[in-house]
N, C-alpha and C positions, 0 to 999 in steps of 0.2 A: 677397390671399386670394380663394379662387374656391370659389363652391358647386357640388359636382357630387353626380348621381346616387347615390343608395343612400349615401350620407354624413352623418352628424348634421352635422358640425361643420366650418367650411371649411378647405380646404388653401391652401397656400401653391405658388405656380405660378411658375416662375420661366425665364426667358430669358436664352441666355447669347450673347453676341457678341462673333464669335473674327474678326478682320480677317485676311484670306489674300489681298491684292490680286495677288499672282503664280499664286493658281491660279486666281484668280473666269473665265477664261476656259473651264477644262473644267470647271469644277464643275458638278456633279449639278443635277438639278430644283429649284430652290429655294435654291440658293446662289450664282448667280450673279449678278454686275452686270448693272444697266440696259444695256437698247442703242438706240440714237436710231431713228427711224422714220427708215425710206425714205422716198425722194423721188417715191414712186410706191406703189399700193395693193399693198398688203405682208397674207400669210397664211400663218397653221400650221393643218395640218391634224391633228389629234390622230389618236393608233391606238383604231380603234372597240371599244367594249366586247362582248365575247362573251355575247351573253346566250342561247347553246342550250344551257348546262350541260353539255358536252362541252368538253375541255379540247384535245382531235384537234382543235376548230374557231378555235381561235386563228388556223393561217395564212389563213384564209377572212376570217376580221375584218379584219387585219391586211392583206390583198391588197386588201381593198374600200377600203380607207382610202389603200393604195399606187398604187392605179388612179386614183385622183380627185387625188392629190401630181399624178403625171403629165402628166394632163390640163392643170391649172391652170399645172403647170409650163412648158406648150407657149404659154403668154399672156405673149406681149413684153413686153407693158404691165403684170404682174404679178411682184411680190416674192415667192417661193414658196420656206420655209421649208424645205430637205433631210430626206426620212423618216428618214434616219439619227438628228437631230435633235429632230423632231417626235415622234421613239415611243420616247425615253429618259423621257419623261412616262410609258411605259405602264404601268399596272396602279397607277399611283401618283393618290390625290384631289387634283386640282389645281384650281385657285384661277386663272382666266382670266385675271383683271388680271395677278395674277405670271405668269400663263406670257405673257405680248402684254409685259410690263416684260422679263423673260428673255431673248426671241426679239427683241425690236424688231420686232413687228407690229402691226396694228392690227385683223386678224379672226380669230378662231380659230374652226374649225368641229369641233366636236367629234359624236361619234354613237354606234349601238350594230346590229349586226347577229342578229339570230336567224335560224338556219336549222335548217330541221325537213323531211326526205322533198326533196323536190322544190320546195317553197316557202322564200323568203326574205325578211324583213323588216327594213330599214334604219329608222334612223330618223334623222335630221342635223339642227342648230340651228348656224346661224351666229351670232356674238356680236361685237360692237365693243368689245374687249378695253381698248380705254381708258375706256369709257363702264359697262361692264357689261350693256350693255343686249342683246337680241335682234333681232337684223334679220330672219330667220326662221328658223321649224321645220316638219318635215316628215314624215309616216310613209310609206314606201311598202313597198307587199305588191306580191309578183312570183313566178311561175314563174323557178327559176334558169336557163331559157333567157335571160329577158330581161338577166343578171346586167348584161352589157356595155355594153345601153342603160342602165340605169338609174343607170349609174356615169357616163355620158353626160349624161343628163338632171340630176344633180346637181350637176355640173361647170357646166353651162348657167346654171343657177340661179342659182350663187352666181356666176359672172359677172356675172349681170344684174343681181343684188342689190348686187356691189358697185362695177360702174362702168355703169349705166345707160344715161350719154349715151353706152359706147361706140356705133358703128353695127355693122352685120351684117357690113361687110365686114370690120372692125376684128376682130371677137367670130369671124371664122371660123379655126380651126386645123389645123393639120395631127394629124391624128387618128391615135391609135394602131390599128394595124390586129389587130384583136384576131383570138385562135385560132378556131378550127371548132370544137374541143372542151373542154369543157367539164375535162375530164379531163387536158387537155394544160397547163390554165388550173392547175388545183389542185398537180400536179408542180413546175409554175415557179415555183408560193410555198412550196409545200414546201423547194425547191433554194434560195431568197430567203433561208429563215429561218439554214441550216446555210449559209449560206457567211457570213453579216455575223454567225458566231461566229467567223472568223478562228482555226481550228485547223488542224490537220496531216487530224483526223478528220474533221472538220464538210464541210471541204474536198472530201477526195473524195467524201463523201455528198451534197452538193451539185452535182459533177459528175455524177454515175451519176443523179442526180435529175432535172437538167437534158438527159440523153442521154434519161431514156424519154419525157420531155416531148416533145422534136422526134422521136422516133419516130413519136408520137402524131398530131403537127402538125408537120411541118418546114418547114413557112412563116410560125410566128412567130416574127419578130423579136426580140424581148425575148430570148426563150430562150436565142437564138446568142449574144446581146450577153452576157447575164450567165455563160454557160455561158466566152463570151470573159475573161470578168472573174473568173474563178474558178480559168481556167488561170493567167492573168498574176499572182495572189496565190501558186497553189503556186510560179510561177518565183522570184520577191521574197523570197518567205520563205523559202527553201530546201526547202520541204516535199516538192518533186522532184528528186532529185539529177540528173535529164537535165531540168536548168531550160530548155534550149535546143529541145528537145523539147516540154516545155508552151509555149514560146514559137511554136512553128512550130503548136501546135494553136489558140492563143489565133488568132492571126492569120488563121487557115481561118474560126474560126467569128466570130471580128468581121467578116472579108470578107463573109462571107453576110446578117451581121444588116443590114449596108448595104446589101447586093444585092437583100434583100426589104423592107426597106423603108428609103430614102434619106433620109428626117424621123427616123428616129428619134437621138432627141441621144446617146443612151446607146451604143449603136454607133459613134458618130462620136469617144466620149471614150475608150473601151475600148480602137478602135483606135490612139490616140493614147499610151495607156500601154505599146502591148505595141511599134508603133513605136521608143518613147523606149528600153525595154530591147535592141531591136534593135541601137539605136544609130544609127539611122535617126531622127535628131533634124528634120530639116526637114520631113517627112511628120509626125511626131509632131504639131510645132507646126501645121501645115495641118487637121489633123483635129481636131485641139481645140478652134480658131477658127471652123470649120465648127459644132461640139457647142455652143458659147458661139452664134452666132447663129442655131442652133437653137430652143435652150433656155437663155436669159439665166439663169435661175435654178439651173440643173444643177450643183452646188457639186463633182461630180466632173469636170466638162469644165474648170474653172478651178484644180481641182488638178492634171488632167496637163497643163495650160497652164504652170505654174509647173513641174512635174517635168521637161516636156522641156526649159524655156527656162534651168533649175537647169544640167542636163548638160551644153549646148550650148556653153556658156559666158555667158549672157543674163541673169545673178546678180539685178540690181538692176529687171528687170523682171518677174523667177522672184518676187521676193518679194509683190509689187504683185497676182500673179494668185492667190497662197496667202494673202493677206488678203483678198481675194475672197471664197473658198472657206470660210476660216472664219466670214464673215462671214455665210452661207445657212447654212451649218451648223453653227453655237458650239456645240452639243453632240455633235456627232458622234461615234458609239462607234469610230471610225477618225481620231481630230482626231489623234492623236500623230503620224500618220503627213505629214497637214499639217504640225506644227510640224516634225519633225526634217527636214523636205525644207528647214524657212528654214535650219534651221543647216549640213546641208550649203550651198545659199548661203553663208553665211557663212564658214564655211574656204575656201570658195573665194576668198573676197575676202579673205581672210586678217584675219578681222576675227575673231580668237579670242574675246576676252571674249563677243560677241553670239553667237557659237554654241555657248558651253558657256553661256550665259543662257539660249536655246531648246531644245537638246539636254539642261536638266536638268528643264524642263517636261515636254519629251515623256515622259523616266521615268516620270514623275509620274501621268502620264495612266493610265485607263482600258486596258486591252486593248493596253497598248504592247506593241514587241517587241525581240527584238535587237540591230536599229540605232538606238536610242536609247543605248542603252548604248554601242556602238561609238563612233557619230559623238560622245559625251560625252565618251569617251577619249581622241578626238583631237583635240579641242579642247585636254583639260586636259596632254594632252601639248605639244602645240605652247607654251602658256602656261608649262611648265615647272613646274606643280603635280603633282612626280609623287607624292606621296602619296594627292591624289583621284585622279590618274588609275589608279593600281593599284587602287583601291577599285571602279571603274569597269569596271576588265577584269575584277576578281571576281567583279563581280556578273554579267559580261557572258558571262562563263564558267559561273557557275552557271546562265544563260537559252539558252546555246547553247554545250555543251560543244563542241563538231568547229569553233567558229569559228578564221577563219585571215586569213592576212592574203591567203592564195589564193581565199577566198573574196568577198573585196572584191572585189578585180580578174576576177572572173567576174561578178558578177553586176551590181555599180553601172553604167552606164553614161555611166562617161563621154567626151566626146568628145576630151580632149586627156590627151597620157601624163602632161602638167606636175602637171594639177589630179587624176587618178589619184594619183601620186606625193605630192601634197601632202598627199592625207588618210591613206595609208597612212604616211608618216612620223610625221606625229603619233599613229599608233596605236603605230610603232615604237618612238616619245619615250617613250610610257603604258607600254611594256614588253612587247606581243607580239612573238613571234618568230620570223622567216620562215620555218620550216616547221611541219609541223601540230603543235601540241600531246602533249605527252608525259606531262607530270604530274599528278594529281591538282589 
């Protein structure tokens, strides 16, 4: 019984605990298992609170908070929690210890931005999420000329706050080489927000978002890289039926985000995705590895690390880089996409049980897509469960009517006809049928 507000008489309050040990991996804020700390200073950076009263100014909060991931993410010597990750907290009251038990971190810097005219005011508090305590906080007022130093200067801070003894040359990084304008800055969060919605729509609003950016500014980086990573999602998902075409654009403009600037890690893993779909699997893997010793913490440079090494035929070390990957970002609004790349692994290795165990998480998931449903089919095909696996192409059919087993063999890439053939059989076993679909 618990006294609350405006109540004569206490209520009764009650907690219920429902044990899900197979999803506690993508589970939501607040429902997931403990994660062990790193063996090295480990942080999330939370998505900063909007406090101009304008709801337009979300991607502004949201980019401030994504500029300082970045930064932190370019420190060798630091554990840095993926924004994918980090900003499934957003707009949610959270409770530091559980989000530092959550993440498996040990800092979380949470904050809040106001912007009003031409002026902007941050405010940031670092905290030692196992302790509760405050290592510091900060307010800073700026003209939004300053926007880039001060996302700078904050970055610095909480370096020094939390490994001290590094030295200067240690604490020096390869720096994002930010826009000339200001306007080029605000497009590229714009374009950030609509593409990590992973639709058909969001999609191209985020490419036509990211073209007026580099109009503006065609020498930042970032821009090419994600405008890269935006094509290589329409080719994946099918959302371009001349996927081969998105593929030849993704590749121009990840060439250029490297060309202007050779640090950035996000370039280095873009190129490695759009590589892998090339089918140009040993470049893939050179670029990823490049992105990984970049940016140790970039949880998408170690998932095209395991995509390409997946295709190549490199199964059992493809899995090793996609525990990686989840491990920077356990909540990622794209983890499905992790998991069903281990189950492909898995049929490769022809280890059925383990890939319909992963390919039925991925369903599960958040934001999944159509090849969760596929790769599940041909697992439970191959297993000779055809009653799940017709369950499977129903459902896979109601998520992508026009699916084919031609469209496998377009778009997957893999590198031998054997390991091709072995997944589209077991789709064959599930009951698709070599040409396109006819029936209801």
């Amino acid at each position: 019984e618990q006294s609350v507000k405006n109540i004569d008489q206490p209520v009764h309050v009650y907690r219920v605990a429902v044990e899900t040990p197979e999803a506690a991996p993508a589970a939501a804020p607040g429902g997931a298992a403990s994660l062990p700390l790193p063996d090295k200073p480990s942080i999330a950076v939370l998505p900063f609170q909007n406090m101009s009263g304008d709801t337009e100014q979300e991607y502004f909060a949201d980019g401030v908070a994504e500029d300082i991931i970045t930064g932190l993410s370019r420190i060798r010597w630091f554990f840095v929690i993926a924004r994918n990750s980090s900003f499934t907290y957003k707009g949610t009251a959270v409770d530091v210890k559980q989000v530092g038990r959550e993440l498996g971190v040990q800092y979380v810097l949470e904050g809040s931005v106001r912007k009003a005219g031409n002026r902007v005011r941050i405010t940031a508090q670092l905290i030692n999420a196992t302790t509760g305590q405050h290592v510091w906080a900060e307010r800073y007022d700026r003209e939004l000329d300053d926007i880039f130093a001060l996302q700078d200067e904050i970055t610095e801070t909480i370096i020094a706050a939390i490994e001290p003894e590094l030295s200067a040359v240690e604490r020096e990084r390869a720096r994002r080489k930010p826009p000339e304008s200001l306007d080029a800055w605000d497009l590229y969060q714009r374009g950030l927000w609509h593409m990590y919605r992973f639709t058909k729509e969001d999609n191209l609003e985020a490419q036509r978002l990211f073209r007026r950016s580099i109009e503006i500014d065609p020498n930042f980086a970032s821009t090419h890289a994600h405008l890269a990573y935006t094509l290589h999602i329409a080719a994946i998902m099918n959302f371009d039926e001349q996927g081969s075409e998105s593929l030849g654009k993704a590749l121009r403009a990840g060439r250029e985000a490297v060309a202007l600037d050779e640090k950035d890690a996000m370039g280095h893993a873009v190129l490695a995705r759009v590589y892998a779909m090339r089918r140009e699997h040993d470049l893939a893997i050179e670029e990823a590895e490049i992105a990984i010793d970049l940016n140790p913490s970039l949880a998408q440079a170690y998932f095209g690390l395991g995509f390409a090494l997946t295709f190549s035929g490199r199964m059992d070390e493809a899995i090793t880089q996609l525990e990686k990957a989840t491990r920077l970002s356990p909540h990622d609004p794209n983890l499905w996409s992790f998991v069903v790349v281990r189950g492909w692994a898995h049929i490769l290795m022809r280890q059925f049980e383990d890939a319909a165990f992963w390919s039925r998480k991925a369903v599960r998931m958040p934001n999944t897509q159509f090849w969760t449903q596929a790769t599940l089919a041909s697992a439970l095909g191959h297993l000779g469960r055809l009653e799940e696996a017709q369950r499977a192409v129903a459902d896979l059919y109601r998520v992508k009517p026009d699916f084919s087993l031609a469209l496998v063999a377009d778009i997957l890439p893999f590198a031998e006809n054997g390991h091709r053939e072995l997944f589209l059989d077991g789709l064959r076993k599930a009951g698709l049928p070599e040409g396109a679909r006819t029936g209801g």
